[in-house]
C-alpha atoms as a printed R data frame, in Angstrom:
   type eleno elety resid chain resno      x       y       z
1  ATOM     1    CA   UNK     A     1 64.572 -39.753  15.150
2  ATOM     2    CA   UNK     A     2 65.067 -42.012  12.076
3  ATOM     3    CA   UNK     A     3 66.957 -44.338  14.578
4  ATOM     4    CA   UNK     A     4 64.684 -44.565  17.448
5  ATOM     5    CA   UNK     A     5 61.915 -45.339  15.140
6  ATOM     6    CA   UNK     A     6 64.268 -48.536  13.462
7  ATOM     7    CA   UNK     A     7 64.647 -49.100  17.436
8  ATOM     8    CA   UNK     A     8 61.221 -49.027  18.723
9  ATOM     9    CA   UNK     A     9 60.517 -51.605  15.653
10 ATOM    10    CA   UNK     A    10 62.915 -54.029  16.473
11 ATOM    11    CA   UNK     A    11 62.026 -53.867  19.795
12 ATOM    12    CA   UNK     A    12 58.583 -54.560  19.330
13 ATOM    13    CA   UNK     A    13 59.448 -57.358  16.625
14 ATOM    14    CA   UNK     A    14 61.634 -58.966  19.234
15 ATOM    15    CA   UNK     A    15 58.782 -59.256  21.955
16 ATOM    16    CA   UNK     A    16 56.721 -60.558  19.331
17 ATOM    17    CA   UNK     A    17 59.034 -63.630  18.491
18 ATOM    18    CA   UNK     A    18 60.242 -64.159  22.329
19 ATOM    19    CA   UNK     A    19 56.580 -65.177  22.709
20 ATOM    20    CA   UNK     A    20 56.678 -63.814  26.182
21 ATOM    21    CA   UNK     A    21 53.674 -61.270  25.230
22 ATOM    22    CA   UNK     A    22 50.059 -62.312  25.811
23 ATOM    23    CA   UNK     A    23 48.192 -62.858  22.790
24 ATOM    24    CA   UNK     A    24 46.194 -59.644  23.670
25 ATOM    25    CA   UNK     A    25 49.796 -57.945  23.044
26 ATOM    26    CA   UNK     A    26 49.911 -59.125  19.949
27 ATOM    27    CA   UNK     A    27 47.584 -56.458  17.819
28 ATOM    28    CA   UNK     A    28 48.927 -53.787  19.286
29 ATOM    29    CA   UNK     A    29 52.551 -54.578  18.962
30 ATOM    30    CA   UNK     A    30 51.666 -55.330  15.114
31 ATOM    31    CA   UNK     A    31 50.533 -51.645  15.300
32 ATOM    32    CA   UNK     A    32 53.555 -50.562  16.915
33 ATOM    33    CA   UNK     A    33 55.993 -52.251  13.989
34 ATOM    34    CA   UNK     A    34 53.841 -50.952  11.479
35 ATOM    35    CA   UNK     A    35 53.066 -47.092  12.923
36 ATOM    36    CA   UNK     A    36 57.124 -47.031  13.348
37 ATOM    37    CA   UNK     A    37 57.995 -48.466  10.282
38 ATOM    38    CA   UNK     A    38 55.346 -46.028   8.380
39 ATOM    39    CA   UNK     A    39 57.055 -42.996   9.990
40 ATOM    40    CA   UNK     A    40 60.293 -44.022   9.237
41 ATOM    41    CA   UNK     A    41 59.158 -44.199   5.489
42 ATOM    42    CA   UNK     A    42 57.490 -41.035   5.759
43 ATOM    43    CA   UNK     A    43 60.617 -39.228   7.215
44 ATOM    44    CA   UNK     A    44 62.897 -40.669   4.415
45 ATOM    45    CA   UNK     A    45 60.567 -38.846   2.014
46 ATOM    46    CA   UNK     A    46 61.147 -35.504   3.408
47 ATOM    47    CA   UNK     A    47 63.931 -32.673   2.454
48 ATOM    48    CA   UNK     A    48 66.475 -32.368   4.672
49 ATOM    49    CA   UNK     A    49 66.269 -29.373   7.437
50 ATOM    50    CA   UNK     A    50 68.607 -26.112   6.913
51 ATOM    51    CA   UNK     A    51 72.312 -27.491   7.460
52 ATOM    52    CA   UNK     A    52 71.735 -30.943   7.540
53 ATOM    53    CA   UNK     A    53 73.862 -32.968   5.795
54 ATOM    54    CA   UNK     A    54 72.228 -34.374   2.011
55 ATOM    55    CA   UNK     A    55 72.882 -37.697   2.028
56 ATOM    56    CA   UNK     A    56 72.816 -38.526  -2.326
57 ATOM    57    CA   UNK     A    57 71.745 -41.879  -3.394
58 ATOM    58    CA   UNK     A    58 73.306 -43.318  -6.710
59 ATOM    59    CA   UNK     A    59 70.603 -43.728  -9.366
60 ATOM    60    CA   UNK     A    60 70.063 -47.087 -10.784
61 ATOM    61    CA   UNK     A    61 72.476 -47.359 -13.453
62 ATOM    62    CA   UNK     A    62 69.949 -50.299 -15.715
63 ATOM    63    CA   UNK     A    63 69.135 -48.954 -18.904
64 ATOM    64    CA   UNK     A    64 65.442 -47.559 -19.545
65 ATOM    65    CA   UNK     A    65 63.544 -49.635 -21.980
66 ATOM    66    CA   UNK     A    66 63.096 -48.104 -25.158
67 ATOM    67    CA   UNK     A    67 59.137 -47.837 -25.340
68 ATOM    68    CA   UNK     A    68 59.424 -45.373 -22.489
69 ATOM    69    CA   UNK     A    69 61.986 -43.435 -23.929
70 ATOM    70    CA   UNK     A    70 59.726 -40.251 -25.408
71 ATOM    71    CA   UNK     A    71 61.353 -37.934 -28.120
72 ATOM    72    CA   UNK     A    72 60.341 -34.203 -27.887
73 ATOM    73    CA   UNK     A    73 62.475 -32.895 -30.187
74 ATOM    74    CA   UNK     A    74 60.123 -35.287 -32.643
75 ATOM    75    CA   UNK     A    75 57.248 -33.591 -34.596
76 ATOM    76    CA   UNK     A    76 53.883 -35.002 -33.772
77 ATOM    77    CA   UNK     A    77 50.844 -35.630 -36.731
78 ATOM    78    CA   UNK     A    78 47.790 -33.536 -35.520
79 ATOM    79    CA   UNK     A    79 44.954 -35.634 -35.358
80 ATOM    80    CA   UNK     A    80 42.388 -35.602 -38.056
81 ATOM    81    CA   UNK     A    81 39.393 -34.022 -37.259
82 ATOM    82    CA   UNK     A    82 38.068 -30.498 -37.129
83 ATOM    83    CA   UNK     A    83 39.938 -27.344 -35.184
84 ATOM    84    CA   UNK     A    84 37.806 -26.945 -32.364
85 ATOM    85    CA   UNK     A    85 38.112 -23.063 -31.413
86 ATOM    86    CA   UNK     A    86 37.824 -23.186 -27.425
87 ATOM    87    CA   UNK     A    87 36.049 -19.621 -26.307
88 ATOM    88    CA   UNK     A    88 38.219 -17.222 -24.683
């Protein structure tokens, strides 16, 4: 499905720059691209059905900056202030 949707696209995208559509074409075939493209997106985002094969994709291998790097095994200060008892 993932393929007829790329298809359908690049069909559309090649009426648009043959210029043989009329310019009322035009709109619609932007809605085409975009509708396609959309579900193409969307599809990429789901699991995989029951036997399918998983197709893995490598992880970035950059570095994470440090200030998002959070510690958990790091005690944190309780803030000042009064315990507030919450009722139960």
């Amino acid at each position: 499905m993932k393929e007829d949707l790329k298809r359908v696209s690049e069909w559309a995208k090649e009426r648009l720059r043959s210029g043989a559509e009329p310019p009322s074409a035009y709109y619609r075939l932007m809605q085409l691209i975009e509708a396609a493209d959309a579900l193409g997106v969307g599809l990429m985002a789901m699991p995989p059905k029951a036997g399918e094969p998983v197709s893995v994709v490598p992880a970035e291998s950059a570095p994470q900056p440090a200030a998002s790097v959070v510690h958990l095994d790091s005690a944190r200060p309780r803030p000042g202030g009064p315990l507030v008892r919450l009722p139960t």
